[in-house]
BALOBA-1460 file (C-alpha; in Angstrom, 3 decimals):
// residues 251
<rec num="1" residu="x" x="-111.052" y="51.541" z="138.539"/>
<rec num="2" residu="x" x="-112.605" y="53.659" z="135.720"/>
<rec num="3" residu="x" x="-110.213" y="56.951" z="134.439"/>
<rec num="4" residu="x" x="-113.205" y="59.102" z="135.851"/>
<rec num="5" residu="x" x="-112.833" y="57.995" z="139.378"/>
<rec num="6" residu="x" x="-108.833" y="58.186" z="139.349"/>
<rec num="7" residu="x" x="-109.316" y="61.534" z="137.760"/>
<rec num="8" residu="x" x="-111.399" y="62.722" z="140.819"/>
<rec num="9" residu="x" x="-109.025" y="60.887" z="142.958"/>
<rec num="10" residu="x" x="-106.096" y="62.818" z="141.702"/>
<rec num="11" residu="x" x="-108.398" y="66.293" z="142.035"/>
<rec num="12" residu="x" x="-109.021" y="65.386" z="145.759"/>
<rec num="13" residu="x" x="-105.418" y="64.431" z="146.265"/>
<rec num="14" residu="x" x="-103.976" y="67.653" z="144.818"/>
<rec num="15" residu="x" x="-106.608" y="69.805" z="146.482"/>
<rec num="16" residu="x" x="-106.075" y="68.601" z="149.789"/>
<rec num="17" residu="x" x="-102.138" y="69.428" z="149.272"/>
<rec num="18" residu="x" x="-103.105" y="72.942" z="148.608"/>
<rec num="19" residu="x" x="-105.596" y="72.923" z="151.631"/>
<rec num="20" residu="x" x="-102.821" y="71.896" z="153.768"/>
<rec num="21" residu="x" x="-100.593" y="74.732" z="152.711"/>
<rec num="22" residu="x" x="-103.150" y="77.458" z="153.474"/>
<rec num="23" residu="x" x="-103.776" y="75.413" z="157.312"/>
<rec num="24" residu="x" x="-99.530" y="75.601" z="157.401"/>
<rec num="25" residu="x" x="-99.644" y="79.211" z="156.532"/>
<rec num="26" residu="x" x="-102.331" y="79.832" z="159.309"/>
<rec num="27" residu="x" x="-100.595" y="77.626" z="161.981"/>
<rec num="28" residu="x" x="-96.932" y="78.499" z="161.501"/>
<rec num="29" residu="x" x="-95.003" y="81.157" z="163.179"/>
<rec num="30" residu="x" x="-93.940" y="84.239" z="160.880"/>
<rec num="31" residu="x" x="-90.145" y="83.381" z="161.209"/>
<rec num="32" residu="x" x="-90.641" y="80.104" z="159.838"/>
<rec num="33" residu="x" x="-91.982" y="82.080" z="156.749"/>
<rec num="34" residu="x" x="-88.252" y="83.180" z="156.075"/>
<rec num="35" residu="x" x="-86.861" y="84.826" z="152.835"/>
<rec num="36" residu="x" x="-84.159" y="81.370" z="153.365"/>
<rec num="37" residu="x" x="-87.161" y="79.116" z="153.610"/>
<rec num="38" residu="x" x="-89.089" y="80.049" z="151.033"/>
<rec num="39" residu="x" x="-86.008" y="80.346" z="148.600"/>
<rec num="40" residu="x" x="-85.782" y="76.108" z="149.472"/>
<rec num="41" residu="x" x="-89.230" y="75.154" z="149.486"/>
<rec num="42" residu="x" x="-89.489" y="77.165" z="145.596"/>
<rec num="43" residu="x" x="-86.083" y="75.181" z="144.671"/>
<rec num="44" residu="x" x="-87.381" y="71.878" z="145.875"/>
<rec num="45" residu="x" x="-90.604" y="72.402" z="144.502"/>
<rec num="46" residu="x" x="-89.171" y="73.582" z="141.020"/>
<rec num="47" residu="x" x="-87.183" y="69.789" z="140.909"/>
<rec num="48" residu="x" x="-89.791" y="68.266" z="141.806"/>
<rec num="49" residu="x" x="-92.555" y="70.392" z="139.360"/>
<rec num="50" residu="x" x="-89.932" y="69.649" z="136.473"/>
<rec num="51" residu="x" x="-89.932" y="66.051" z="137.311"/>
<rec num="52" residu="x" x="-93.948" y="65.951" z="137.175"/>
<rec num="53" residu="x" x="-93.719" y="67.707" z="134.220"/>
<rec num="54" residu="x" x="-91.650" y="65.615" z="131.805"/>
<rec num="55" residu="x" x="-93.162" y="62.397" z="133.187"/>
<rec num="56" residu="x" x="-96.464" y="63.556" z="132.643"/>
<rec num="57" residu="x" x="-95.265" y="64.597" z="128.804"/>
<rec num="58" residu="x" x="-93.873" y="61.456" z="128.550"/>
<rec num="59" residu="x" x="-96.843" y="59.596" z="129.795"/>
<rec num="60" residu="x" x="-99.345" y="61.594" z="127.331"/>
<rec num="61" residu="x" x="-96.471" y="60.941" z="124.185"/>
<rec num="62" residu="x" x="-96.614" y="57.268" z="125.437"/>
<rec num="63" residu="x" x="-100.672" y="56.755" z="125.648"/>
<rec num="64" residu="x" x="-101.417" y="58.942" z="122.585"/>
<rec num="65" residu="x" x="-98.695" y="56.658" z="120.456"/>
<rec num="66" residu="x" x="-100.344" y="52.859" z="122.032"/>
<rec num="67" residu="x" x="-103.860" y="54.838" z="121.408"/>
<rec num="68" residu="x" x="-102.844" y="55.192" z="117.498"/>
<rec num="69" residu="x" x="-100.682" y="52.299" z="117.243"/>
<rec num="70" residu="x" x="-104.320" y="50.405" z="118.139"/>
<rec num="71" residu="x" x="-106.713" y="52.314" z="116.296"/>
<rec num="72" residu="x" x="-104.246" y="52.119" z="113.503"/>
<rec num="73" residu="x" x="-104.356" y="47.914" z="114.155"/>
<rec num="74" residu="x" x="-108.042" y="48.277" z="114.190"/>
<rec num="75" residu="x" x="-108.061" y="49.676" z="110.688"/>
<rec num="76" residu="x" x="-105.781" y="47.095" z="109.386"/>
<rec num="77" residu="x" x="-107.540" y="44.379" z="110.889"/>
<rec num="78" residu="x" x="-110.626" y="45.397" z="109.089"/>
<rec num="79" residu="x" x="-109.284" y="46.269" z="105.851"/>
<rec num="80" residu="x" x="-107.981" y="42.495" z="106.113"/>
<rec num="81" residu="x" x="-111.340" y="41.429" z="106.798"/>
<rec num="82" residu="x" x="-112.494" y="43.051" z="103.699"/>
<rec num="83" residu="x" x="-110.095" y="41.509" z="101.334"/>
<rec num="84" residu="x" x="-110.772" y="38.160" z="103.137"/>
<rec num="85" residu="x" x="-114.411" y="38.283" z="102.582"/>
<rec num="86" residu="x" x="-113.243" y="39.380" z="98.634"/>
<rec num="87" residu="x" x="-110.901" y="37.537" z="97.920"/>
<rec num="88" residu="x" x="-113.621" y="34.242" z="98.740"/>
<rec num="89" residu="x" x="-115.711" y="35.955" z="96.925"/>
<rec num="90" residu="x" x="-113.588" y="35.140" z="94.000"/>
<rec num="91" residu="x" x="-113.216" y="31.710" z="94.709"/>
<rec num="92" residu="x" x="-116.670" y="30.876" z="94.415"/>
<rec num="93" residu="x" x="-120.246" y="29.948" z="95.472"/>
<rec num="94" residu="x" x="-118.964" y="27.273" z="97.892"/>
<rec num="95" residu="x" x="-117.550" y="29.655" z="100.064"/>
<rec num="96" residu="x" x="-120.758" y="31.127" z="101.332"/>
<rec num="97" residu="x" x="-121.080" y="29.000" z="104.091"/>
<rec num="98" residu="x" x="-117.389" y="30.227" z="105.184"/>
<rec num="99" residu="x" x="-118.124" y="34.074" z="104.095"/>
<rec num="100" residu="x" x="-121.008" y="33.409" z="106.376"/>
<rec num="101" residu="x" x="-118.864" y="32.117" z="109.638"/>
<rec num="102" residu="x" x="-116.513" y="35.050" z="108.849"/>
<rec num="103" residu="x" x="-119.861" y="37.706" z="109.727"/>
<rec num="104" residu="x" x="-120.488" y="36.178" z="112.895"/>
<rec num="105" residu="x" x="-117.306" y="36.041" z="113.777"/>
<rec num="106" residu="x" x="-116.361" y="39.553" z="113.256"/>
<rec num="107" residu="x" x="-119.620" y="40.016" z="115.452"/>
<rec num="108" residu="x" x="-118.440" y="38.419" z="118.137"/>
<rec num="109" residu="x" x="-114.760" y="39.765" z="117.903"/>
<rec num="110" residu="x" x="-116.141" y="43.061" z="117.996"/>
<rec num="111" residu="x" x="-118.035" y="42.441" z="120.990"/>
<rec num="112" residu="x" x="-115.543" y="40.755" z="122.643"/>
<rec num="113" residu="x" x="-113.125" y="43.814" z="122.165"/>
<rec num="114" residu="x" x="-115.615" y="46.485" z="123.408"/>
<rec num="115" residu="x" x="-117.028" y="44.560" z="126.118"/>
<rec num="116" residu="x" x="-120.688" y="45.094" z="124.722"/>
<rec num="117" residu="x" x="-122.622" y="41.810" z="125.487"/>
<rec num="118" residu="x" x="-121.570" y="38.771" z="127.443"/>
<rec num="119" residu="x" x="-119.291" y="37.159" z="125.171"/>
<rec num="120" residu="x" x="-116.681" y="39.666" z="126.748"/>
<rec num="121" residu="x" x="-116.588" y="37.840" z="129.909"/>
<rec num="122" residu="x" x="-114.766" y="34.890" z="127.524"/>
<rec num="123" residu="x" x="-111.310" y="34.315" z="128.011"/>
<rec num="124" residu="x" x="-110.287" y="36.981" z="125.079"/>
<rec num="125" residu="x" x="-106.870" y="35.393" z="123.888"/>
<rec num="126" residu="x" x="-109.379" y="31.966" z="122.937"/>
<rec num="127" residu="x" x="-111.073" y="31.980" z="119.683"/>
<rec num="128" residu="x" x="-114.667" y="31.768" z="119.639"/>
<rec num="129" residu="x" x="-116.222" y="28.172" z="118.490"/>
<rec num="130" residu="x" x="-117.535" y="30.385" z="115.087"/>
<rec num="131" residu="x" x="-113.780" y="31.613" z="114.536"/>
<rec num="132" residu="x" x="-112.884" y="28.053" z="114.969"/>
<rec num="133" residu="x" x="-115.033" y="26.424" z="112.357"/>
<rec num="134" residu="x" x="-114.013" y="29.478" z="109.856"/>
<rec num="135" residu="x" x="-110.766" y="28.860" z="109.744"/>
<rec num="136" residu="x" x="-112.028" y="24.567" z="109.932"/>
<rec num="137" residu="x" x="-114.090" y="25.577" z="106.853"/>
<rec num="138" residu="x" x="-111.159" y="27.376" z="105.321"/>
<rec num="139" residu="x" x="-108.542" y="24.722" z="105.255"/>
<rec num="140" residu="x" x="-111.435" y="21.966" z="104.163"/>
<rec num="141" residu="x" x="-111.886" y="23.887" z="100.771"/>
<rec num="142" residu="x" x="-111.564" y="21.698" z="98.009"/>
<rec num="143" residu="x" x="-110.087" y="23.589" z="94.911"/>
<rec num="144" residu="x" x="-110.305" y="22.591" z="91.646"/>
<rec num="145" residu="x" x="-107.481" y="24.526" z="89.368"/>
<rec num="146" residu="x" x="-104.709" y="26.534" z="89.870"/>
<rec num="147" residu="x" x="-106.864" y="29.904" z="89.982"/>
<rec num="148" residu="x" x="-108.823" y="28.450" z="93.198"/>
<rec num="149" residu="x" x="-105.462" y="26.865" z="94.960"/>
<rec num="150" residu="x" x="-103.780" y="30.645" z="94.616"/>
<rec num="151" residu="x" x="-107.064" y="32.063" z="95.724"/>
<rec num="152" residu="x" x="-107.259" y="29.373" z="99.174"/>
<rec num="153" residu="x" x="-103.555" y="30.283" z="100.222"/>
<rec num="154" residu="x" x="-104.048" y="33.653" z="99.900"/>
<rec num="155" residu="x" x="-107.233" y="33.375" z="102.430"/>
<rec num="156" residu="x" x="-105.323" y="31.518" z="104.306"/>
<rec num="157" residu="x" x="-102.919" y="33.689" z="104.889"/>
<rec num="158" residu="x" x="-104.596" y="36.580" z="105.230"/>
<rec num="159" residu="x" x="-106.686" y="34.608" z="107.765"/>
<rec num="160" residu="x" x="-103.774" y="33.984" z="109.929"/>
<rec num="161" residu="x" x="-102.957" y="37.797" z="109.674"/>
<rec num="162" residu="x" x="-106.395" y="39.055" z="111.073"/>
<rec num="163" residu="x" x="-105.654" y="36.179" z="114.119"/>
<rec num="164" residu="x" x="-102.377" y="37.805" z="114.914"/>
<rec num="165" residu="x" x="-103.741" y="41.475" z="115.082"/>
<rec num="166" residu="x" x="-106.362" y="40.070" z="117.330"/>
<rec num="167" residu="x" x="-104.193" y="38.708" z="119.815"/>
<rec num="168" residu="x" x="-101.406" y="41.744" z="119.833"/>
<rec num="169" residu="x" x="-105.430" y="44.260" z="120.453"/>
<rec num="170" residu="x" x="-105.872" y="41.729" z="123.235"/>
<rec num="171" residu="x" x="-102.627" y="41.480" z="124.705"/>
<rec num="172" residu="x" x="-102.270" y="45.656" z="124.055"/>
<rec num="173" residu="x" x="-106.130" y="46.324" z="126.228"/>
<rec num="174" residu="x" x="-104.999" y="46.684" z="129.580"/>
<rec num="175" residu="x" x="-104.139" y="49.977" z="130.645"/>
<rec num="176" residu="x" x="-100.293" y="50.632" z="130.700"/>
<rec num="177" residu="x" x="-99.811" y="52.607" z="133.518"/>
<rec num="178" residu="x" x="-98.380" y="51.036" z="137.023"/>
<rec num="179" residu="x" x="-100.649" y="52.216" z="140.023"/>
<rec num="180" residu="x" x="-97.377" y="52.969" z="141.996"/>
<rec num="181" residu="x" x="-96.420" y="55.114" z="139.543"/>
<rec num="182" residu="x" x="-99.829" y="56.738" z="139.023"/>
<rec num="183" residu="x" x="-99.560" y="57.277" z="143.116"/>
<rec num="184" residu="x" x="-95.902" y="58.369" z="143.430"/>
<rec num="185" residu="x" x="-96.456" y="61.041" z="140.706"/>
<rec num="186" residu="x" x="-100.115" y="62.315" z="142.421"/>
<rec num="187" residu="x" x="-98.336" y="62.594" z="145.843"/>
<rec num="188" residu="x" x="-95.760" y="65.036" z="143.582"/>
<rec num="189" residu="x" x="-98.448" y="66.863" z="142.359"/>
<rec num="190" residu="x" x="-99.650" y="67.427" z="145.937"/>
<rec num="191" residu="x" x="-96.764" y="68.376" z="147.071"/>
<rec num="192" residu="x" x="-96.515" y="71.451" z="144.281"/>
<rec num="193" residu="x" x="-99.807" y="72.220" z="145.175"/>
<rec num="194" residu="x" x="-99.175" y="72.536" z="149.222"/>
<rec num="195" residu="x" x="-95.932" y="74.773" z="148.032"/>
<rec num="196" residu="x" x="-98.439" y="77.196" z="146.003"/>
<rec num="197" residu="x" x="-100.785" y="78.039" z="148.652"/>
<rec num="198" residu="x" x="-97.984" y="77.782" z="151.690"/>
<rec num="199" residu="x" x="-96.260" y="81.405" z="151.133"/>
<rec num="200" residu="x" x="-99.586" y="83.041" z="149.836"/>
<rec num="201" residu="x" x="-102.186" y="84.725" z="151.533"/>
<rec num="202" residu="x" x="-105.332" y="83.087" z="151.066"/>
<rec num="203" residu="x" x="-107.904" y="85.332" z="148.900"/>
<rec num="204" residu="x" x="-110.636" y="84.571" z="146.245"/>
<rec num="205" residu="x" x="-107.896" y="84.802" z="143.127"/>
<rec num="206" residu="x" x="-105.398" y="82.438" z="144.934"/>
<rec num="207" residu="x" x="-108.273" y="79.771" z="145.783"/>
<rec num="208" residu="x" x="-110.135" y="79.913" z="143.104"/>
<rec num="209" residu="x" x="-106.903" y="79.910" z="140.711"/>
<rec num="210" residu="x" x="-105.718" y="76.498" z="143.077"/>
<rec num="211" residu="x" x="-108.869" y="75.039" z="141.929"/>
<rec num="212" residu="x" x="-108.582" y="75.968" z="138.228"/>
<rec num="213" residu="x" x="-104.617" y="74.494" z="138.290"/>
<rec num="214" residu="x" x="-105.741" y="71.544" z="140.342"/>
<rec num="215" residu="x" x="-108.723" y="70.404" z="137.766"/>
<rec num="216" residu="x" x="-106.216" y="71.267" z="135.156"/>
<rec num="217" residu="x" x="-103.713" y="68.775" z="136.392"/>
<rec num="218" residu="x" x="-106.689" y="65.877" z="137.025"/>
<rec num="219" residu="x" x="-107.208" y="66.035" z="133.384"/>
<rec num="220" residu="x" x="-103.974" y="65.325" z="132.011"/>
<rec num="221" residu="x" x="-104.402" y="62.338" z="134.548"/>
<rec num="222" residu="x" x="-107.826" y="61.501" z="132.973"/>
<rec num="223" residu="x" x="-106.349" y="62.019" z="129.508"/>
<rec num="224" residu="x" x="-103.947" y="59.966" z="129.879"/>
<rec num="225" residu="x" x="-105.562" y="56.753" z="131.123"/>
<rec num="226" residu="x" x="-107.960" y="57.413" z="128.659"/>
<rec num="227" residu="x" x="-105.961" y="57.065" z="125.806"/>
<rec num="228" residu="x" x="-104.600" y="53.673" z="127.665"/>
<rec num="229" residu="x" x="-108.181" y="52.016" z="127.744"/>
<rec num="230" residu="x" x="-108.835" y="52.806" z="123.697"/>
<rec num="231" residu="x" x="-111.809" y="50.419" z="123.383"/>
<rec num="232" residu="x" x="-113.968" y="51.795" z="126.825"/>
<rec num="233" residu="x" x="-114.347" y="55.406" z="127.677"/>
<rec num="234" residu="x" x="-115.454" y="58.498" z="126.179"/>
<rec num="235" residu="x" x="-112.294" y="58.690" z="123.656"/>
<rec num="236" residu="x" x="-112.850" y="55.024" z="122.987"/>
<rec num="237" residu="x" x="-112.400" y="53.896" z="119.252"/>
<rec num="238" residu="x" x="-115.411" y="53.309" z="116.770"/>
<rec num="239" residu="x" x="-116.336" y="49.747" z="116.947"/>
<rec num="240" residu="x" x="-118.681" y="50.928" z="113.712"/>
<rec num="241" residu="x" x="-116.205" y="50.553" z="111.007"/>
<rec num="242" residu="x" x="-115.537" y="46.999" z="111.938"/>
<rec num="243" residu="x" x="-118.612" y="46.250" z="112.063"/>
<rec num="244" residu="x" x="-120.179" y="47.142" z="108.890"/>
<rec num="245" residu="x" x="-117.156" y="46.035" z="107.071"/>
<rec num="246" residu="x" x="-119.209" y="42.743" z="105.632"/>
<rec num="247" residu="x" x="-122.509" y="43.232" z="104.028"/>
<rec num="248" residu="x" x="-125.269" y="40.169" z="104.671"/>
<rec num="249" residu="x" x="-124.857" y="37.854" z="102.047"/>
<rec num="250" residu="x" x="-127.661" y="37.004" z="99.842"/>
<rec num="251" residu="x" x="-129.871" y="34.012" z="100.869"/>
């Protein structure tokens, strides 16, 4: 389910907790109203507010740190690509055809991350056929001194570093959040919400405030499974960069 939908999931959720304290409020008999009860319901709702608060702190600290820790992978992975491509570059001519694969590759790694063509359907911890014959064409280089023998193991391993940050983006793409959790914490937010409106007479400034708190709260939700879904989304991270790492090669 997209962040949007949860989002307006969560709004509906807490709204209907503050509808049901102003139906209490209408239903219930004034001594149930009580100086004694409203002192518990504010003391159990104060818990259970500071609960909801650190959790959702703690969930924002969380999803804003695995959003960076990613883009920050992304980066790396295509600074990596760059010094691949140059570093071949310096071996010679004959590695056009594997400067070449490389391109494609990074095409279809890119796509593959931001689910923008039909190669995202593809079992994502696999390696394309392209990646494989790179890395086929890497190892089958032939060098002739010293210079070109330095220059293949340090493709190589720079090679095997790009695979590695592909498979922790790939393992790292699924939102972290548990749904239980996501439920048990908007069924706490509902419950603040039916506490606000359940000792206060319903007027234009307490409903319309409700609303304000209650779209307030459905953000943070949406914020945070945003940030958990870096690569989809409106706060999704530039594919561009990665892509336009590699200029075409000459024919």
């Amino acid at each position: 389910m997209s962040a949007i939908a949860l989002s307006c999931i969560t709004f509906v959720c807490i709204s209907g907790g503050a509808l049901l304290g102003i139906l209490l409020r209408s239903t219930l008999a004034e001594h149930h109203l009580s100086t004694d009860a409203k002192d518990v319901v504010r003391l159990g709702t104060g818990l259970i507010g500071t609960i909801a608060a650190l959790v959702l702190g703690l969930l924002i600290a969380s999803a804003k740190n695995s959003y960076d820790t990613q883009s920050t992978q992304i980066k790396q992975m295509t600074a990596n690509i760059i010094l691949l491509d140059h570093v071949l570059a310096q071996y010679g001519a004959e590695t056009s055809v594997v400067r070449n694969l490389m391109r494609r590759g990074v095409v279809i790694l890119a796509d593959r991350m931001w689910h923008e063509s039909d190669l995202a359907k593809a079992v994502p911890f696999e390696a394309s056929a392209v990646t494989d014959a790179f890395y086929m064409k890497l190892r089958e280089l032939s060098p002739t001194n010293d210079a070109q023998r330095s220059l293949q193991a340090q493709a190589i391993q720079i090679g095997n570093d790009i695979a590695q940050t592909r498979l922790l983006l790939f393992t790292q793409a699924d939102n972290s959040i548990p749904m239980p959790f996501l439920v048990v914490l908007i069924f706490w937010l509902a419950i603040i919400f039916e506490s606000f409106s359940l000792f206060a007479k319903p007027n234009a400034i307490v409903v319309g405030s409700l609303f304000i708190f209650a779209l307030s709260a459905a953000g943070a939700i949406y914020l945070i499974l945003e940030l958990g879904q870096p690569f989809a989304g409106l706060m999704q991270i530039s594919s561009a960069p990665l892509r336009n790492a590699l200029a075409p090669l000459n024919p």
